[in-house]
C-alpha positions as a Markdown table, in Angstrom:
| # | Residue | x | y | z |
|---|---|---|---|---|
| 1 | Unk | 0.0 | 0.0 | 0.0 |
| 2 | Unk | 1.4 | 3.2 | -1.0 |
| 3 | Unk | 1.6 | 5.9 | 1.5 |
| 4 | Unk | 2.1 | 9.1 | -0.9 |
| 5 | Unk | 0.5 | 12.3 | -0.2 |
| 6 | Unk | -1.1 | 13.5 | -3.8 |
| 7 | Unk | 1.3 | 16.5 | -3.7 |
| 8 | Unk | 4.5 | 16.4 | -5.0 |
| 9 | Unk | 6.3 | 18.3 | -2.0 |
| 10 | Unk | 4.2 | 16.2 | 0.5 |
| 11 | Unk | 2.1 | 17.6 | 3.1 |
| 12 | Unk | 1.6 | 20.9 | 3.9 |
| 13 | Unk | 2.6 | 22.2 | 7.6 |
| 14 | Unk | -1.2 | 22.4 | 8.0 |
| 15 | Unk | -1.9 | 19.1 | 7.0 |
| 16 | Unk | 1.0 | 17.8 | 9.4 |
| 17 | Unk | -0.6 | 20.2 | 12.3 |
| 18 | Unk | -3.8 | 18.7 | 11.9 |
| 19 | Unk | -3.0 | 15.0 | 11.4 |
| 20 | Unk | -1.1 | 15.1 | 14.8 |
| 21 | Unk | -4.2 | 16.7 | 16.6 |
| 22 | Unk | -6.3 | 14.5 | 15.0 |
| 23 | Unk | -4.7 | 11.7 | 16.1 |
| 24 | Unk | -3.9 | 13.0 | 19.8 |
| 25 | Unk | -7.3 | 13.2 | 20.3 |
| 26 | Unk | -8.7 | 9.6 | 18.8 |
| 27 | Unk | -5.6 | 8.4 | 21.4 |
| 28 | Unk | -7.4 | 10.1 | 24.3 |
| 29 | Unk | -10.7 | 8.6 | 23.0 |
| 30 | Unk | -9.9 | 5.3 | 22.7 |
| 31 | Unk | -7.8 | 5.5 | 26.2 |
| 32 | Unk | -11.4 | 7.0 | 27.7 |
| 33 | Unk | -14.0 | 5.5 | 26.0 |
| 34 | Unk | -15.6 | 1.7 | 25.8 |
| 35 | Unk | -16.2 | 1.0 | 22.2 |
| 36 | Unk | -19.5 | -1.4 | 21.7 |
| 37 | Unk | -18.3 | -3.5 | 19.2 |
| 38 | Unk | -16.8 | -7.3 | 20.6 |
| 39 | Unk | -14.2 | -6.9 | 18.1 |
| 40 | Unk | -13.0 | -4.0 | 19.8 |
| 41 | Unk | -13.6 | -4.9 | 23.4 |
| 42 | Unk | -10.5 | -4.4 | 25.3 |
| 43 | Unk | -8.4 | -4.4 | 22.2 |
| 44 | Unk | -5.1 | -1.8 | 22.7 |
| 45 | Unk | -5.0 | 0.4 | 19.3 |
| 46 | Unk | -1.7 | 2.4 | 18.3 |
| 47 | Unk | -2.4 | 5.0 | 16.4 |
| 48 | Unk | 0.6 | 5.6 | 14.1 |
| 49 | Unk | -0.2 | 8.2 | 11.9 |
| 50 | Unk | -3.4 | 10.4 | 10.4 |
| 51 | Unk | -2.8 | 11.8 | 7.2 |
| 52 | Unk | -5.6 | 14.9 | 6.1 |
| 53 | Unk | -6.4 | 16.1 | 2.9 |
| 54 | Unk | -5.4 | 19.5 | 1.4 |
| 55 | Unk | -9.1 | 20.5 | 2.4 |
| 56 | Unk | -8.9 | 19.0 | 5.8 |
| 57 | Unk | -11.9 | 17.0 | 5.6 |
| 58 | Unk | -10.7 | 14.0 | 5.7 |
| 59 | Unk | -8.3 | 12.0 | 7.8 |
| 60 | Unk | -6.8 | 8.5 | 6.6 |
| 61 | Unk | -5.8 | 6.5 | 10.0 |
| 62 | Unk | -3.1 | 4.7 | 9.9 |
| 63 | Unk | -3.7 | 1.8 | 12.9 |
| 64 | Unk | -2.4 | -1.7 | 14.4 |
| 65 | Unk | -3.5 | -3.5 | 17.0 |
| 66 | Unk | -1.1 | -3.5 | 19.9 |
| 67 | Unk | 0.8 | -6.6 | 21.2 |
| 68 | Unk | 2.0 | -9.8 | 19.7 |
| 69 | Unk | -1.1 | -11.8 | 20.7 |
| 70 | Unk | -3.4 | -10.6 | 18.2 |
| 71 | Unk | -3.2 | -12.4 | 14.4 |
| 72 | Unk | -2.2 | -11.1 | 11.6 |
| 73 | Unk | -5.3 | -12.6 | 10.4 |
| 74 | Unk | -8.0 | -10.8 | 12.8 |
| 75 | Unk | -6.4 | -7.3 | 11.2 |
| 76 | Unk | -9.0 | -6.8 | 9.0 |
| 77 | Unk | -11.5 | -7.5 | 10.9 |
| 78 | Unk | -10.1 | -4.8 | 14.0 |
| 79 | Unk | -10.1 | -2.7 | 10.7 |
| 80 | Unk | -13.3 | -3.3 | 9.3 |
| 81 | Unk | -14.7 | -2.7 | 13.0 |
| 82 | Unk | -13.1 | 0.7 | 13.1 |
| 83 | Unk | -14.4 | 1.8 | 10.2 |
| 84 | Unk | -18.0 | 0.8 | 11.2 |
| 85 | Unk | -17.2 | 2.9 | 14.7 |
| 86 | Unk | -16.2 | 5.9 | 12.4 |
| 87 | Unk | -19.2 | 7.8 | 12.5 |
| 88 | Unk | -19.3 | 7.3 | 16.0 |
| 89 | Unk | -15.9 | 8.2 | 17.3 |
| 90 | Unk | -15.9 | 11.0 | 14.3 |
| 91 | Unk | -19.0 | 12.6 | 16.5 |
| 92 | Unk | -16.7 | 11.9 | 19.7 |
| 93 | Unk | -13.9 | 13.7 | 17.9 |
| 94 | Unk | -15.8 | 16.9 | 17.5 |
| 95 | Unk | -16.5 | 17.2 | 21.0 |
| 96 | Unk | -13.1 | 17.0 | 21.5 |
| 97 | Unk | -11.0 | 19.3 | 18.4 |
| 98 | Unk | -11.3 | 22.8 | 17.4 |
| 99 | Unk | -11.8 | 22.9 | 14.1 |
| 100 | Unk | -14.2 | 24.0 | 11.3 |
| 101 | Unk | -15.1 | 20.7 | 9.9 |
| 102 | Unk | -14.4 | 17.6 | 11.9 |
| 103 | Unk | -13.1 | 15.0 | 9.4 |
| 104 | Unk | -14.5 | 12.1 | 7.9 |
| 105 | Unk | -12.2 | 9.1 | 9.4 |
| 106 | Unk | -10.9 | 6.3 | 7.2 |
| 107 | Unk | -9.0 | 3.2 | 8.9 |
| 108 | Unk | -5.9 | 1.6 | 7.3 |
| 109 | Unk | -3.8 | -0.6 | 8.7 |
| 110 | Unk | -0.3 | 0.1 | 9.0 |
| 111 | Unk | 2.1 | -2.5 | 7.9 |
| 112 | Unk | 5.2 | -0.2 | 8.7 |
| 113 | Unk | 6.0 | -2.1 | 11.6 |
| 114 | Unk | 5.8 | -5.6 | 9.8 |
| 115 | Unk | 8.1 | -4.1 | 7.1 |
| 116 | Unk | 10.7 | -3.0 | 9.6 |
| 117 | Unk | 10.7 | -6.8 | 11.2 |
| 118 | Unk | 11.2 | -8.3 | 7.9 |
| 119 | Unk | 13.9 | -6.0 | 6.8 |
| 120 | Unk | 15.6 | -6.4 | 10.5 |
| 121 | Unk | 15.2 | -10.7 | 9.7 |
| 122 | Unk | 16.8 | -9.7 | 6.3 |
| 123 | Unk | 19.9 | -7.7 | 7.6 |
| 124 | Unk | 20.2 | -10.5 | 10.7 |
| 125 | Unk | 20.1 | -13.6 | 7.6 |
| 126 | Unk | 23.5 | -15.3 | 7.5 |
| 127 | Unk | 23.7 | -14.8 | 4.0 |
| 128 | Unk | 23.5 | -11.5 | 4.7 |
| 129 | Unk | 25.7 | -10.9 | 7.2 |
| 130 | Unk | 28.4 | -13.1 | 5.2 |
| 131 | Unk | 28.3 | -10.6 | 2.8 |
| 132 | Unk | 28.8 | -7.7 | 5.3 |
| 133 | Unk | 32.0 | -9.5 | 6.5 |
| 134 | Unk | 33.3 | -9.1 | 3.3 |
| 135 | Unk | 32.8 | -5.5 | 2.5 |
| 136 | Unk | 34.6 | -5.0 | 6.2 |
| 137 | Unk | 37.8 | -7.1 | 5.1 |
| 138 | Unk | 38.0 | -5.5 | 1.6 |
């Protein structure tokens, strides 16, 4: 999944601003507040990154469920749950923000953190680390 902003330069300090508030306050919701649905029931969320459009009315979450006892498999379905909460937690979230227009929330799971193991796994691979050996000797 590509995680490009549509302009070329990238977000704009406003954008950046408003992501982080975004996201400080759907952390202090879901540390507060008991979300209905089983899927969600006592489920720890991190909340890596929001991402807003140039118009602010919109926020794309990036999310994972926290701890190494949840599947891989049960990700989109903690997904898929948070995306059914949105218009819920969205109305929380305007209780809670300043802003003109509270955005529309989209969840998307973040698979940085799966990335980063499988590159550590790479660099810690013998045949990696063989290779390494070498360029220290030459």
């Amino acid at each position: 999944m590509s995680r490009r902003y549509s302009s070329p330069k990238g977000p704009s300090q406003r954008q950046l601003r408003a992501g982080e508030l975004v996201r400080h306050a759907l952390v202090e919701i879901f540390h507060r507040e008991d979300l209905r649905d089983p899927a969600l029931h006592g489920l720890s969320i991190t909340l890596t990154e929001v991402r807003m459009t140039p118009d602010l009315k919109q926020a794309t979450v990036f999310s994972a469920p926290l701890g190494a006892s949840i599947d891989r498999d049960k990700h989109p379905e903690i997904i898929k749950a948070l995306n059914h909460a949105a218009p819920h937690l969205r109305h929380l979230l305007g209780q809670k923000i300043d802003m003109k227009f509270t955005p529309a929330l989209i969840f998307r799971t973040d698979d940085s953190f799966a990335e980063a193991r499988r590159i550590d796994e790479l660099l810690a691979s013998p045949k990696v680390a063989r290779d390494l050996g070498r360029d220290e000797e030459g």
